[in-house]
C-alpha positions in Angstrom: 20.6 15.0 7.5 17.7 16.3 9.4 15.6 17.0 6.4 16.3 13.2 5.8 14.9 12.6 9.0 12.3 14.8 8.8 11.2 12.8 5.7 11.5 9.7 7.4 8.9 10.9 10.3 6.5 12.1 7.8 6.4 9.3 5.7 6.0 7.2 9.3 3.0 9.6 9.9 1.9 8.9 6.4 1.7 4.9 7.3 -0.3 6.0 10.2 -2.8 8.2 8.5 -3.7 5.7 5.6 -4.0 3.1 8.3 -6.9 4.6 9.8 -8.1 5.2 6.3 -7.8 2.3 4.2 -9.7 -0.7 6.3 -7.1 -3.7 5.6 -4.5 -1.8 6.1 -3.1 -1.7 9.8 -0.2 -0.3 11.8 0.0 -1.0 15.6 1.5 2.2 16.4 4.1 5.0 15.6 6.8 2.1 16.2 6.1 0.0 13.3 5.3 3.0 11.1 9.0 4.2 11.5 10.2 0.7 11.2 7.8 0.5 8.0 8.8 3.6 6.5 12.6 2.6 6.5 11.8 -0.8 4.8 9.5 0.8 2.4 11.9 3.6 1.8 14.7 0.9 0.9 12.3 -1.6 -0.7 11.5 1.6 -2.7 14.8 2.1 -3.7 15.7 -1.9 -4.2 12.9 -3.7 -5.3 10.4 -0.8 -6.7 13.8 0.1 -9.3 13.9 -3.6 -10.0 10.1 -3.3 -10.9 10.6 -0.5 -13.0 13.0 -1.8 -15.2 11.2 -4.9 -15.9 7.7 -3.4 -16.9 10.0 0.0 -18.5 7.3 -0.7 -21.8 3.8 -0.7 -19.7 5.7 2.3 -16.9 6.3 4.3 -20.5 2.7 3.1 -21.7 0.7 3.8 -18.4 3.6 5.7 -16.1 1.1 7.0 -13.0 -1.2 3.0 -12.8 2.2 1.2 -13.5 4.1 3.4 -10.7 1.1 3.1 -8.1 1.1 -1.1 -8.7 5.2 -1.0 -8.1 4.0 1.1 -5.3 1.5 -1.1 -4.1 4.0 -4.5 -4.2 6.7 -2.6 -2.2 4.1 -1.9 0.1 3.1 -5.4 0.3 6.2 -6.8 0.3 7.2 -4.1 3.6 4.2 -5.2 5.5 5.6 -9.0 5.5 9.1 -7.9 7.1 7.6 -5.4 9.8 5.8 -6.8 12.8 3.0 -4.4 13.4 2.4 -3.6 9.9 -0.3 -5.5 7.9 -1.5 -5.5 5.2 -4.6 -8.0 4.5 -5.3 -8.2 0.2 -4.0 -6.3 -2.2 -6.1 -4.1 -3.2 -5.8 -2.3 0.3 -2.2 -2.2 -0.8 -3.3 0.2 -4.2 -5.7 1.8 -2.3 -3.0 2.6 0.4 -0.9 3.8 -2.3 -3.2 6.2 -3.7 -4.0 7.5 -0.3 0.1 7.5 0.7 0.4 10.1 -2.8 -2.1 12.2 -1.7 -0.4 12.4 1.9 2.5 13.4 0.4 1.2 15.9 -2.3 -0.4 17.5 1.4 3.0 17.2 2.4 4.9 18.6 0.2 2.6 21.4 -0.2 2.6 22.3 3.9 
């Protein structure tokens, strides 16, 4: 359970970090990048599966630029649900989610 949460902050500290990095792509504070991390987290598990089954050929064909467009839609789609969180055009969204894996390779390498 507290790894879990532990997760959860991080990936709230993620949103943080690629907001300051990706122009387009804003969080208001630590509150919506909790808030944001849960939704992604859950649009993750929901819609980003959903994604994955439906382009299974071009994820098999081209598995890292199909998984960092699914990526980049959940993303999206998160930063419509959480006040605080924007996300302007879409191409902030990929660029966000290359910047959120290399967070996270950072991460899991700490």
């Amino acid at each position: 359970m507290i790894r879990l949460l532990i997760e959860w902050l991080l990936n709230a500290l993620a949103l943080v970090i690629t907001a300051y990095v990706v122009p387009d792509f804003e969080v208001d504070g630590i509150g919506p990048a909790v808030i944001g991390a849960l939704v992604v987290g859950l649009l993750n598990v929901t819609l980003g599966w959903l994604l994955s089954i439906f382009t299974f050929p071009l994820v098999w064909l081209l598995p890292r630029l199909m998984m960092l467009l699914i990526d980049a839609v959940v993303l999206y789609v998160a930063a419509k649900f959480v006040p605080g969180f924007r996300i302007k055009t879409f191409l902030a969204a990929f660029i966000g989610a290359i910047v959120l894996v290399l967070i996270h390779i950072v991460f899991s390498y700490a």
